[in-house]
N, C-alpha and C positions, 0 to 999 in steps of 0.2 A: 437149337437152343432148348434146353433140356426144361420140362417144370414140372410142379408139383397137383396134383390132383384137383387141385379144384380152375371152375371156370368163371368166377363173377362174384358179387359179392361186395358190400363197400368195405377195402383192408380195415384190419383194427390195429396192425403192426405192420411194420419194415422189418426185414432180412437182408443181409449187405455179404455178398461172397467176393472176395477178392484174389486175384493172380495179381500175384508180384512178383515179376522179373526184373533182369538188372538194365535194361532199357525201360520199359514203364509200367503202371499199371493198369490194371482192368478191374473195377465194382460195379457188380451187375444189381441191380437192386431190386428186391421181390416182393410182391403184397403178400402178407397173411391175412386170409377170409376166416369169417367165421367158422364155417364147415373145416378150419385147422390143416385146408390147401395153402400153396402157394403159386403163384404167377409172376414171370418176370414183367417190372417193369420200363426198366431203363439200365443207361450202363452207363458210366466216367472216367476218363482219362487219368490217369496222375502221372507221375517221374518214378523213375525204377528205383529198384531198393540195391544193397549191397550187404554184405555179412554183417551182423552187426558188431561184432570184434572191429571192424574197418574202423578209419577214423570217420567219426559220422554218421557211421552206421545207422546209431539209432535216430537220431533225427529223423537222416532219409526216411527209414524206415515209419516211424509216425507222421511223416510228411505228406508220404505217396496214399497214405491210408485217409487221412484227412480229405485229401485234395480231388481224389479219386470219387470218395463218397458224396464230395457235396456235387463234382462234376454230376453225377450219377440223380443225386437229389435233385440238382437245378433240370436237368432233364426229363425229368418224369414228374414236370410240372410243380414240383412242392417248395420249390425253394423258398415261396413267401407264404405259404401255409400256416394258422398257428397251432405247431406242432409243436413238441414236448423235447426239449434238449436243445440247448442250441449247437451242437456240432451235428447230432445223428437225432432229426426231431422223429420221434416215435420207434428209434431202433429198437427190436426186440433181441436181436442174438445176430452175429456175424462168427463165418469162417472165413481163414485166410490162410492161403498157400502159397509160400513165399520161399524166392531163391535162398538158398544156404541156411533155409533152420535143418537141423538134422534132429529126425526123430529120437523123441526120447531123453535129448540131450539138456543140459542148462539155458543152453542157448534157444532154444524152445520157450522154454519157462520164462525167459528175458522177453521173446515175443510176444506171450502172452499178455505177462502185467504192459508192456506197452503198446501193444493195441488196444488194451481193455481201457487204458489210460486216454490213449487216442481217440475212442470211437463213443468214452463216457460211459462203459458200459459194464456190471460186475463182471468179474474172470469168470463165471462161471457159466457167463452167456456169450465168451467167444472159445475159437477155437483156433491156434496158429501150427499151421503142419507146413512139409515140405513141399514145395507148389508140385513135384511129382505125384505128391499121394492124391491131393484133388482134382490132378488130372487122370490118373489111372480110375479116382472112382468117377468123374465124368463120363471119362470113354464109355466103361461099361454102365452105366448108369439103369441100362435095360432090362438088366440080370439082377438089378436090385444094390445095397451095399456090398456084398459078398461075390459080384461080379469078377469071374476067371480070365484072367488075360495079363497082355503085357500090353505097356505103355511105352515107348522112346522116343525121347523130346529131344529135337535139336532144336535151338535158339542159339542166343550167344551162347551159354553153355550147353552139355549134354548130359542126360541120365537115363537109364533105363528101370522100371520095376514094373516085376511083377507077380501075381497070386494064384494060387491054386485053388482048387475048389474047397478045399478047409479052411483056404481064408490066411495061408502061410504065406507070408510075402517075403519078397528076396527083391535086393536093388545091386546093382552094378554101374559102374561112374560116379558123377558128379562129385568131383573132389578137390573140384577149381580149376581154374584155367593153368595155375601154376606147376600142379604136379599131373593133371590127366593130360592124356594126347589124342589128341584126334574126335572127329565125329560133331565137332559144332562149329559156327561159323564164325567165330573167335579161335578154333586151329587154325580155320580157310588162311584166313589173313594175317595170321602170323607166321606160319608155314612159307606162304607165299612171301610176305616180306622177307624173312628168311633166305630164301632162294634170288630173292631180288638184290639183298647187300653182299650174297657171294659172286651175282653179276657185275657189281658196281665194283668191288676191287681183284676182278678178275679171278675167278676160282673159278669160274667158269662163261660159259658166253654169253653175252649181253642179248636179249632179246628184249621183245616188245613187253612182257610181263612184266619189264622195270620201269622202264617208261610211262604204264601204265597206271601200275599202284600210284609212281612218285606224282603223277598229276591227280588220282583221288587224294594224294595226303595236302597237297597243295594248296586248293580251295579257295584260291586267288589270294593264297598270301606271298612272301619268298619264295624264293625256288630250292625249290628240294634238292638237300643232296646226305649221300651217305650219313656223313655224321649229323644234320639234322636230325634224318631220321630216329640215330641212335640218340638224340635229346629227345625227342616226340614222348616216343614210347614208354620213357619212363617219367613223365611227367603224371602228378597225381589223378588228371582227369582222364587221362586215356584207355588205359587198361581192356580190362577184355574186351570192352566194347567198343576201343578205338582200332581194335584188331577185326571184330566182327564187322564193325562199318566197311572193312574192305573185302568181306566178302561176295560182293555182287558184282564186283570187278573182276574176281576169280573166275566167278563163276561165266560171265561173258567172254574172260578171255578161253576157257576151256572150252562153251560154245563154239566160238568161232576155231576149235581146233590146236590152241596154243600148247603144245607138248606138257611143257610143265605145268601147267595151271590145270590139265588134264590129270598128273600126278598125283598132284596135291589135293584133289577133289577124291581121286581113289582111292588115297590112302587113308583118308579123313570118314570115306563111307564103309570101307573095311571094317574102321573101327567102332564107328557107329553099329552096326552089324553084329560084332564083337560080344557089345556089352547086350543085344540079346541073346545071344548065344547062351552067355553067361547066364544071365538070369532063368532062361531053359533049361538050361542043366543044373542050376539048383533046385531048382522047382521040380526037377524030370515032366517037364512039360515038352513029350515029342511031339505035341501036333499044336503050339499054343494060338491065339489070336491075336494077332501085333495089330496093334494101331501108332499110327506112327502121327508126330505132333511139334507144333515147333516154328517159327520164320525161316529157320534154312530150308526143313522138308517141304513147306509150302509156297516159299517166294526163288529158289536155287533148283529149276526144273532136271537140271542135268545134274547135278547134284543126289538128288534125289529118285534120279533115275539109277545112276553108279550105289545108292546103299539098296534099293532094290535089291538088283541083281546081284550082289553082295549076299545079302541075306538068305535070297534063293538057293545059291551055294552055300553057305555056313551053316542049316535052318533051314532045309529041304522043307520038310512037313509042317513050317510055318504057312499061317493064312493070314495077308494082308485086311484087314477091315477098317470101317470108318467109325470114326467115336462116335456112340448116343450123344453126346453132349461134353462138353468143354472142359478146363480147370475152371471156371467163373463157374458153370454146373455144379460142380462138385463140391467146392466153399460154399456154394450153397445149400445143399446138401448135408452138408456139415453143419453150417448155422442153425439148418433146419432141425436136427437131433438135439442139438445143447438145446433150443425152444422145450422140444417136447419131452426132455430130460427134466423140466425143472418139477 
């Protein structure tokens, strides 16, 4: 966990950095000392966000930001403090890196006024980017802002970006579960489901990988069959991440050797692989620094093993390395500039 310069000190503000993904979130919350450091002092849970064009969207989204911050608050002891605001008492600036804003875009500027709305705070003491950018400046965080490298996140979705040493950035994916393919674990398990309803009316042979998913979709409700499935799926609450919930099934039946669930793991880490490829060769970055980031790369061993080796080949004179610090690093980080911007 990444911080800021200083070591002690009684805070005189809060700093609030947020990852928002479409499972849940993460506010890591930081003292500002006098001497104009920071130190992390706790972190909160909330519920994922979703685009906010979605139905809903923004709610969620001022929801998980809310919820997240007070977990975060009540944690690091302040919750009955009398501090200043009643939603964010004594917030001074927060950043937030959140699924599907797309740089630059309106939909940005929509994040903005509503987290600034959410957290109580002028717009021009937050910051809302794509939870890529605050992870790529996490990772490198060591090299300073201007840190050279690539970042690729699998989670339920995938992206990769990454910067050159002039600070040129290039990104490759993340453009929904609907029109990209492969490399997160919302492919895993719809891929896999996929393969499983060509078993079930015969297009090909029934193995253990149908039997399998149909008992994680099941959950000690009715018994699964074909065309439930094809009700599930399109039901408003499922989506990508009723597809990523199955990927730890995949990933265990490919463990234990399952042909197909083998498949479907390589073809998914290929593309993972892919989208650095991509972003190397915009950048002309022959030798770059991959950090690789994410619930599939980290909780999906074999998984992770198959984009490895993948990228080995695709991406010879790549160098695997570990992040300095996180997306919750980096939104903070961020929060930190709009502070000392003002």
């Amino acid at each position: 966990m990444a911080e800021g310069r200083m070591n002690g000190g009684e805070p005189t503000a809060l700093l609030a950095g947020f990852d928002a993904g479409q499972t849940h979130t993460t506010c890591r919350l930081a003292a500002v000392d006098p001497d104009g450091g920071w130190r992390v002092l706790a972190e909160g849970q909330g519920p994922g966000v979703s685009h906010l064009e979605a139905p809903g969207g923004e709610e969620r989204f001022g929801d998980a930001l809310r919820t997240s911050l007070q977990a975060a608050i009540s944690a690091a002891g302040l919750a009955g403090a009398p501090l200043a605001g009643p939603v964010a008492p004594r917030l001074a600036a927060a950043g937030v890196g959140a699924s599907g804003i797309e740089h630059g875009s309106g939909v940005q500027q929509r994040g903005q006024a509503l987290a600034a709305a959410a957290l109580q705070l002028p717009t021009g003491r937050v910051l809302v980017t794509g939870d890529e950018r605050t992870a790529l400046r996490g990772a490198f965080s060591a090299d300073g802002p201007a840190g050279a490298g690539i970042v690729v996140i699998s989670g339920t979705g995938c992206i990769a970006l990454g910067r050159d040493g002039s600070g040129r950035e290039h990104r490759c994916g993340g453009w929904g579960w609907l029109l990209d393919q492969g490399g997160s674990a919302c492919d895993l398990g719809r891929d896999a489901l996929a393969l499983a309803l060509e078993m079930a009316d015969g297009r090909r042979p029934d193995t253990g990988l149908r039997a399998a998913l149909w008992q994680a979709l099941a959950e000690g409700e009715e018994v699964v069959t074909a065309q439930r499935v094809k009700a599930m799926v399109v039901a408003p609450a499922f989506g990508a991440a009723g597809f990523a919930r199955l990927a730890p099934c995949v990933e265990a039946l490919a463990t234990a050797g399952d042909t197909d669930a083998l498949a479907v793991l390589q073809r998914s880490a290929d593309a993972l692989a892919a989208l650095v490829h991509g972003v190397a060769a915009a950048l002309a970055l022959g030798q770059p620094r991959v950090c690789g980031q994410g619930g599939a790369l980290r909780h999906l061993p074999t998984f992770a093993a198959a984009y490895r080796r993948a990228l080995a080949t695709q991406l010879p004179g790549a160098t695997l390395v570990e992040a300095a610090g996180d997306a919750c690093d980096g939104a903070l980080s961020l929060a930190a500039d709009q502070l000392a911007g003002l």
